[in-house]
N, C-alpha and C positions, 0 to 999 in steps of 0.2 A: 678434223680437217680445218687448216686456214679459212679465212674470207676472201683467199687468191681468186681460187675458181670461181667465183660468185664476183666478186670485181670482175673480172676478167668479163664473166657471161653481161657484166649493165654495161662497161665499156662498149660493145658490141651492137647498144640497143640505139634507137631514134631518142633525140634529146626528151621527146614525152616520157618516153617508155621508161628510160634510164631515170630518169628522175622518180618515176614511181618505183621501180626498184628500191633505190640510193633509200626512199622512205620506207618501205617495206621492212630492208635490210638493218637501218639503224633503230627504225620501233623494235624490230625483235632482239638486238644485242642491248639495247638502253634497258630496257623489263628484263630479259632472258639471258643475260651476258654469259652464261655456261650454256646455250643452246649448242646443240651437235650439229653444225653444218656440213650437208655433201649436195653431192648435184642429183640427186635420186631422180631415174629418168631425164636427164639429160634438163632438170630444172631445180633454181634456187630451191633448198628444204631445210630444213630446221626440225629439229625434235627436242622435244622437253618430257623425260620420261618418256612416256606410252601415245603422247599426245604430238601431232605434227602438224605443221602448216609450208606452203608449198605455194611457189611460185611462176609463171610464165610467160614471156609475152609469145603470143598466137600471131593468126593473120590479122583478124581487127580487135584486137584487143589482150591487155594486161589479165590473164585469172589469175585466183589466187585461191589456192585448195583449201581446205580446212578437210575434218573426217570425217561430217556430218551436215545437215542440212541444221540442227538444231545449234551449232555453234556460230551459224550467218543468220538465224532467222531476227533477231533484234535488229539486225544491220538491215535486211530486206525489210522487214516492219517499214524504217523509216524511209530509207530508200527504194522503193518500188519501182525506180525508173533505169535501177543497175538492172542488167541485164543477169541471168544466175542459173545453177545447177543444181543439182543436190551435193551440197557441201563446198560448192562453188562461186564465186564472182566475177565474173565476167567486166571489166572496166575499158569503154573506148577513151579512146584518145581525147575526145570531144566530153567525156563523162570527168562533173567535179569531185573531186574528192578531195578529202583535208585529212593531215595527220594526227586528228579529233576521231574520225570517225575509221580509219583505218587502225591505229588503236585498242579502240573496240573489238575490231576482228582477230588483229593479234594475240588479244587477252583471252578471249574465246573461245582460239583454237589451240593455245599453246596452257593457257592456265584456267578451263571452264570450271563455274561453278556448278554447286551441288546439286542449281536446278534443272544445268544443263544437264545432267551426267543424270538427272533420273528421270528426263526428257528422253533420252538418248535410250536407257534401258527398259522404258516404257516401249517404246519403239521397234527395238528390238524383241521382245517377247512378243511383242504383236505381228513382227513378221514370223518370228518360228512360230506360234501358234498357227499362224495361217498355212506355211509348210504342210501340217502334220494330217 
């Protein structure tokens, strides 16, 4: 799919919002320029491989998915005053962010490294054991 749909959805948005978009959108084609973009749920998405990142703007604020809590936790490290989910960011209007550290998150979630992914499967065995 084009970057139509995805235009279209930051057209739509408040001049903050849109702008966080506009960088969202260009970090991930500048690094990613084969990423596969559709509106999965009715929000900007991107896929690389098996790996995705996801965007939207809410009531008070920009999120921005990732598929894990372990691919935002260096960004939550430093930032502790973004508001966040598991595998989530939450960014108000009012909240700074720079295309430094949004970067980070994209790289993260679209091309984690090895320590993340054995973070990640650490993690995972620890909840299916718990399961069982």
């Amino acid at each position: 799919m084009s970057g139509k749909l995805i235009d279209e959805y930051i057209a739509k948005l408040s001049d903050v919002r849109a702008a966080r978009g506009r960088m969202v959108h260009a970090l991930v084609l500048k690094r990613f320029p084969d990423a596969v973009m559709s509106l999965d749920y009715r929000m900007p998405t991107y896929r690389v491989g098996e790996h995705f990142l996801a965007w939207a703007s809410q009531k008070q604020y920009v999120s921005v998915y990732t598929c894990s809590s372990e691919r935002i936790a260096a960004f939550k490290h430093g930032r502790p005053d973004v508001k966040s989910g598991v595998g989530c960011l939450n960014f108000r209007d009012s909240d700074a962010l720079t295309a430094s550290e949004l970067r980070r998150v994209v790289k993260g979630a679209l091309a984690p490294g090895a320590d993340i992914l054995a973070r990640e499967l650490a993690v995972q065995k620890q909840t299916a054991k718990k399961r069982k």
